[in-house]
VEXZATI-432578 format. One line per 5 residues: number of its first residue (from 1); their letters; for each residue x, y, z of C-alpha. Coordinates in steps of 0.2 Angstrom, whole numbers, plus 2048, in hexadecimal, padded with zeros to 3 digits. Layout:
BEGIN
NUM> A> X/Y/Z; ... .
% end
This chain:
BEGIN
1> XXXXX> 4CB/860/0F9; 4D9/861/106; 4EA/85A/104; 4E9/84B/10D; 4D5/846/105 .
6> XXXXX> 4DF/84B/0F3; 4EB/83C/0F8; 4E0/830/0FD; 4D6/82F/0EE; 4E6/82F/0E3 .
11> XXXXX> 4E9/81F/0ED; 4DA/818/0E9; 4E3/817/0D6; 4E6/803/0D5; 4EE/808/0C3 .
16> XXXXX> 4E4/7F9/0B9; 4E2/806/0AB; 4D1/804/0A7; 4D1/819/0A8; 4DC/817/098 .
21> XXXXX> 4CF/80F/08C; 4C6/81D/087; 4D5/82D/08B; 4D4/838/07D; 4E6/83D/080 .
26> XXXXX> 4EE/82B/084; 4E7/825/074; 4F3/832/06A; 502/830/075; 504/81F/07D .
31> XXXXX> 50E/821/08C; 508/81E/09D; 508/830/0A2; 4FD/835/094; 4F0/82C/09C .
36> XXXXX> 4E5/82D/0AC; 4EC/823/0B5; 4FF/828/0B1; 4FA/839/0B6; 4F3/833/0C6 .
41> XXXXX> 502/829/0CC; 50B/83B/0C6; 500/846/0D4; 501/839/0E2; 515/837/0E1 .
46> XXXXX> 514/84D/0DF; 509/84C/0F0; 518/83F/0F7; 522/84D/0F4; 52D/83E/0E8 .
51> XXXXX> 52D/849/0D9; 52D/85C/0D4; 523/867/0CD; 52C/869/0BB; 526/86E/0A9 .
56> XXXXX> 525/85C/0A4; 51A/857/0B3; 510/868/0AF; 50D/862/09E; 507/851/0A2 .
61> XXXXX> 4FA/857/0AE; 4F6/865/0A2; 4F3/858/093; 4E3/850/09B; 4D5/859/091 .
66> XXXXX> 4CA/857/09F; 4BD/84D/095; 4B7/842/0A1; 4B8/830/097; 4C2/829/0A4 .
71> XXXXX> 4B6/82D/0B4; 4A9/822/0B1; 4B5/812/0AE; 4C0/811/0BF; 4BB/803/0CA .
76> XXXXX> 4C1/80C/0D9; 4B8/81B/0D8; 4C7/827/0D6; 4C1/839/0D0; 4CD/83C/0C4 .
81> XXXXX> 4C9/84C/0BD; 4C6/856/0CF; 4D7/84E/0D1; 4DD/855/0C1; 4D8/864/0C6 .
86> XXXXX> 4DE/864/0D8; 4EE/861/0CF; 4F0/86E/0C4; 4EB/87C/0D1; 4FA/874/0DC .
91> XXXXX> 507/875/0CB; 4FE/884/0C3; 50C/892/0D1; 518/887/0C6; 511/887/0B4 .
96> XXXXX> 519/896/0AA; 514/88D/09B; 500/893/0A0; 503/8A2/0A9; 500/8AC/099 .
101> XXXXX> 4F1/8A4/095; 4EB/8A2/0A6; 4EC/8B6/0A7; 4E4/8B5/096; 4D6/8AC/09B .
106> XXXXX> 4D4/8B7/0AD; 4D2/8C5/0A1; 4C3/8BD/096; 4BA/8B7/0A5; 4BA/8C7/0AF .
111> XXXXX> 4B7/8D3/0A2; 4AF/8C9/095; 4A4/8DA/08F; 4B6/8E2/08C; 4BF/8D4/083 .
116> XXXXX> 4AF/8CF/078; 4B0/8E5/073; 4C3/8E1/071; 4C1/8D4/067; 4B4/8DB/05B .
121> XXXXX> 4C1/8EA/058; 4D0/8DE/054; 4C7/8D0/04C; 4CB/8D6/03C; 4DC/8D6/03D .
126> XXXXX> 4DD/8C7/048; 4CF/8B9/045; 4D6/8B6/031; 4E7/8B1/03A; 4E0/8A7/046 .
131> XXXXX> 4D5/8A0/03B; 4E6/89C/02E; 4EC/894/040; 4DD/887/042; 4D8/890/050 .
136> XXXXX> 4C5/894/04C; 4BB/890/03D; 4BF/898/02B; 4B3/8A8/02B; 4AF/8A7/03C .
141> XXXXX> 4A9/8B9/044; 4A4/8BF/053; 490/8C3/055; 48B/8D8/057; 486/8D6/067 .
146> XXXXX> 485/8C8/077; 477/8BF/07A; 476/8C6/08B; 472/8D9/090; 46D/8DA/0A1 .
151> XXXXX> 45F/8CF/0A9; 452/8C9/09D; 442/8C2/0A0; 437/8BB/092; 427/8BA/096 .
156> XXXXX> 416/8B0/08E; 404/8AF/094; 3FF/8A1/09F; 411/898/0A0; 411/887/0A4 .
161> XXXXX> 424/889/0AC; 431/895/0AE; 444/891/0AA; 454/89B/0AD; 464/89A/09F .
166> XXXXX> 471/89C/0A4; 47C/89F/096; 48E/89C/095; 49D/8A6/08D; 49C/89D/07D .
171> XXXXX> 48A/89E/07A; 48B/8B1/082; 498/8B8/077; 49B/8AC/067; 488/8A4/064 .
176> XXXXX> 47B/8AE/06A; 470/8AA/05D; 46F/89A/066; 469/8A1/074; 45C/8A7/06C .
181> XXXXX> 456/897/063; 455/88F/076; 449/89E/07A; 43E/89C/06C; 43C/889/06E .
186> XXXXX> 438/88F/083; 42C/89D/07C; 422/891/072; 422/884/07B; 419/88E/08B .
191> XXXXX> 429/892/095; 42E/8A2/09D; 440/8A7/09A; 44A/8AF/0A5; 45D/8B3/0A2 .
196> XXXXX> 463/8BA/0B0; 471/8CB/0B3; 481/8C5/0BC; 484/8B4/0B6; 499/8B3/0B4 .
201> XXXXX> 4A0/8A5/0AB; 49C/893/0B2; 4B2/897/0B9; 4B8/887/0AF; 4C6/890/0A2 .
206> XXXXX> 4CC/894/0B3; 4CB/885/0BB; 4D4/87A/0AC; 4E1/886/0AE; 4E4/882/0C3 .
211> XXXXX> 4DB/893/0C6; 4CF/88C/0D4; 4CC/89B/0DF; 4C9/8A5/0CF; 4BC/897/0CD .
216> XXXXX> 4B6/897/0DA; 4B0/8A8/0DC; 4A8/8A7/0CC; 49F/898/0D2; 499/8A1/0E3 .
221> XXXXX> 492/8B0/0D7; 488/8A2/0CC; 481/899/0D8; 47E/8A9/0E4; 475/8B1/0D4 .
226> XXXXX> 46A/8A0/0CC; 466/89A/0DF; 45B/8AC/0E0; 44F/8A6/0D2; 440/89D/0D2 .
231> XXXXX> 441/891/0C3; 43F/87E/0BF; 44E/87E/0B5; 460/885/0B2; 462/882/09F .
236> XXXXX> 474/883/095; 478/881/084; 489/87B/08A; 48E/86D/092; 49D/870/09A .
241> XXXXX> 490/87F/0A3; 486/874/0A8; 492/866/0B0; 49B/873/0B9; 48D/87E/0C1 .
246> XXXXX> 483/86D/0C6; 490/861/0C9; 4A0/867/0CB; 49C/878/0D7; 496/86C/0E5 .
251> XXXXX> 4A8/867/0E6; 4AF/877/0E5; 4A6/883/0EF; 498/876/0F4; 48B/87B/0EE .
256> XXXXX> 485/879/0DD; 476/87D/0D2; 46D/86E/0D4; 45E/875/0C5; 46B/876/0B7 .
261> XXXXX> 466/86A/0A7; 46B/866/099; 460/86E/08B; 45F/85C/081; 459/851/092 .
266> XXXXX> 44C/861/095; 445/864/085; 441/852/082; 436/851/093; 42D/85E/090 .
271> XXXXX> 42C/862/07C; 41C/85A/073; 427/85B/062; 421/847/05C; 416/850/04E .
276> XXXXX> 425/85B/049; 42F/859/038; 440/861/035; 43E/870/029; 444/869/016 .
281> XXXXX> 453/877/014; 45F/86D/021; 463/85D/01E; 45A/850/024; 467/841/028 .
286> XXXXX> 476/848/033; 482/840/03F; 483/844/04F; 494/84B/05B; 493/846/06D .
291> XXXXX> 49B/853/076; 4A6/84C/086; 49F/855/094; 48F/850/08F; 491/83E/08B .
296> XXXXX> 49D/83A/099; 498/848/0A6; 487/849/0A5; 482/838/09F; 477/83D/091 .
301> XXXXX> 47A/835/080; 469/82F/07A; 45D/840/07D; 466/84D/06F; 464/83C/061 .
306> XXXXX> 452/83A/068; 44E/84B/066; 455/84A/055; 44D/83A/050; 43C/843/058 .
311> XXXXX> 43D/84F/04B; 43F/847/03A; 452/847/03A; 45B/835/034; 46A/835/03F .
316> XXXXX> 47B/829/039; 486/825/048; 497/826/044; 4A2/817/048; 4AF/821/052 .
321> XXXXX> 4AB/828/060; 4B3/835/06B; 4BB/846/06E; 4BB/854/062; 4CB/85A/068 .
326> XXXXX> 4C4/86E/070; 4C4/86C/083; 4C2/87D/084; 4D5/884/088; 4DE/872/083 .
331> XXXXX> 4DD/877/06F; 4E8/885/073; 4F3/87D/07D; 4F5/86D/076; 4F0/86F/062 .
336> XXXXX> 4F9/85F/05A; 4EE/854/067; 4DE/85F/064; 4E0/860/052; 4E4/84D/04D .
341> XXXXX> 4D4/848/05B; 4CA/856/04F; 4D0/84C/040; 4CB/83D/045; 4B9/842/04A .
346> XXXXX> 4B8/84B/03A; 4BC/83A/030; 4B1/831/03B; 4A2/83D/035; 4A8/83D/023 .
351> XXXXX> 4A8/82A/022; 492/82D/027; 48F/833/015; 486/840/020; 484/852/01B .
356> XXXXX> 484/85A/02B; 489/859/03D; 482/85D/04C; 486/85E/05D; 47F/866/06E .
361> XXXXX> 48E/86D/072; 495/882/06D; 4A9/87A/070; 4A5/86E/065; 49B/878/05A .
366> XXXXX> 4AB/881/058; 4B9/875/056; 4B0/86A/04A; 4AD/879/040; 4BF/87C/03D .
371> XXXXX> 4C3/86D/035; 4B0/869/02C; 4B1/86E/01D; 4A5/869/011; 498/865/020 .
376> XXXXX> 48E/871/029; 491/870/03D; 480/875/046; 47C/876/058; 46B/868/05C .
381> XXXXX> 463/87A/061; 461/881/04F; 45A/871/04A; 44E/870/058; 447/885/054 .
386> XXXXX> 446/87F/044; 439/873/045; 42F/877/055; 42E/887/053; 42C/887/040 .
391> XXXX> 41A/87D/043; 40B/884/048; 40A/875/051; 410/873/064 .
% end
């Protein structure tokens, strides 16, 4: 987006505030510039040149966690989180506060195989502390491996499709396991899986942080390396993957990949599970977490409880909704806003009477584990191995 595009659809703002119904971040610090539209009216006067760059106006732009609530509610049709972005790559030259954990996240994202080895040497020593620090879950280690080693293809006689995965960091390197529970449900159900060599992370750490030419490049590779395939479908256990690489890469490089699904929406179109009960060891009533980049990004809200429902499982929506607080690099940045969003999810749930919760989302899956203490937190995908591929039934 060019300078003078940038400015005209921060104009379009007319500031009547609807963006402010549903801002996570507005809701637990009620001034103006806590809110989208406050933020916008902070960026247009920046592109004025009427204000400069400073660590408080860093910190205002840098507060948004990018969730998306606000997109779908302005009248005039602003793209609030591009500009968010657009904004924090103009600051970021400016935002010592980050340059740290920019450099941090650089690291991770280029050589994730040598941080993930790193990490299993010094996780020991360093996950109890940042477990004491309410950084990840209680007990929470890392896996023996990665999902991923090289290209994989998993093949089945006479398939009735063939899908790519495409992975993502957090499923890669923290939840493999749930990986795996896609690819049985894909194996059984007729599918040939191919998980292809290459992919790099969907570039969206980086791009939170104002890194947009590092995200960029990583969005080339992914859509360079996904476009070669021959597949039906680009499915992701991740939301935020799948927003960025379908939605968001047209408007950075674009071109996007236009196959990428969300595993809910997919599985529910072409899974015969109406026959299906859930297996009796997990709980049969649950509530269920929506995760934001799904919900508000993608528009799917109805699929993951159908697909429950579909298979036996009684779910109790909570009466509050919204954001659990992760947003990926926000809970580092800005933990007493993350962590009293977290807390208020986690009394929503408790007021269900459910025994567990389930999302479709591995951030989540993650932040509400930290604070879930006497209810289990599972990904929709165990629940869903669980029962179609526990039946002989298809």
């Amino acid at each position: 987006m060019k300078n003078e595009a940038y400015l005209k659809d921060l104009e379009k703002c007319v500031r009547c505030g609807s963006c402010k119904a549903y801002c996570p971040t507005y809701d637990e610090n009620e001034t103006e510039a806590m809110g989208a539209r406050g933020r916008l009216t902070l960026l247009r006067e920046l592109m004025l040149h009427r204000l400069k760059p400073t660590p408080l106006l860093n910190d205002r732009i840098f507060s948004c966690i990018l969730c998306g609530a606000c997109a779908g509610l302005c009248p005039s049709n602003v793209d609030i989180t591009e500009d968010i972005y657009k904004g924090r790559c103009i600051l970021r030259q400016n935002d010592k506060k980050r340059r740290y954990l920019g450099n941090l996240a650089k690291f991770f994202v280029q050589r994730p195989d040598l941080a993930f080895r790193i990490s299993q040497v010094l996780q020991y020593i360093l996950f109890p502390y940042l477990s004491k620090k309410g950084f990840i879950p209680a007990g929470f280690n890392l896996p023996a491996a990665p999902f991923k080693d090289g290209q994989q293809v998993y093949k089945v006689s006479k398939p009735r499709g063939r899908v790519a995965i495409f992975t993502g960091c957090s499923i890669n390197f923290l939840y493999p396991h749930l990986g795996m529970s896609l690819i049985n449900i894909l194996l059984k159900a007729g599918y040939e899986v191919v998980v292809p060599s290459g992919e790099v992370c969907c570039g969206m750490p980086l791009r939170t942080l104002g890194m947009e030419d590092e995200a960029r490049e990583h969005a080339k590779k992914n859509v360079r390396i996904f476009g070669k395939l021959k597949v039906e479908a680009v499915l992701s256990l991740c939301p935020t993957c799948v927003l960025a690489i379908k939605n968001q890469y047209p408007k950075m490089i674009g071109k996007g990949i236009s196959a990428a699904k969300d595993v809910s929406s997919f599985l529910l179109d072409k899974l015969d599970l109406h026959q299906l009960s859930l297996i009796a060891k997990r709980p049969a009533t649950v509530t269920y977490h929506d995760p934001c980049h799904l919900i508000y990004g993608l528009g799917i809200k109805n699929q993951p409880r159908e697909l429950l429902k579909t298979i036996g499982v009684n779910v109790i929506e909570k009466k509050q909704e919204g954001c659990c607080g992760f947003g990926g690099l926000f809970s580092l940045s800005y933990r007493d806003i993350s962590n009293n969003l977290l807390q208020k999810q986690i009394k929503s749930h408790s007021e269900t009477g459910a025994g567990t919760i389930v999302t479709a989302c591995p951030g989540c899956m993650m932040q509400l584990s930290k604070a879930s203490k006497d209810k289990p937190v599972f990904h929709i995908i165990e629940l869903l191995e669980e029962a179609y591929c526990g039946s002989n039934e298809l």
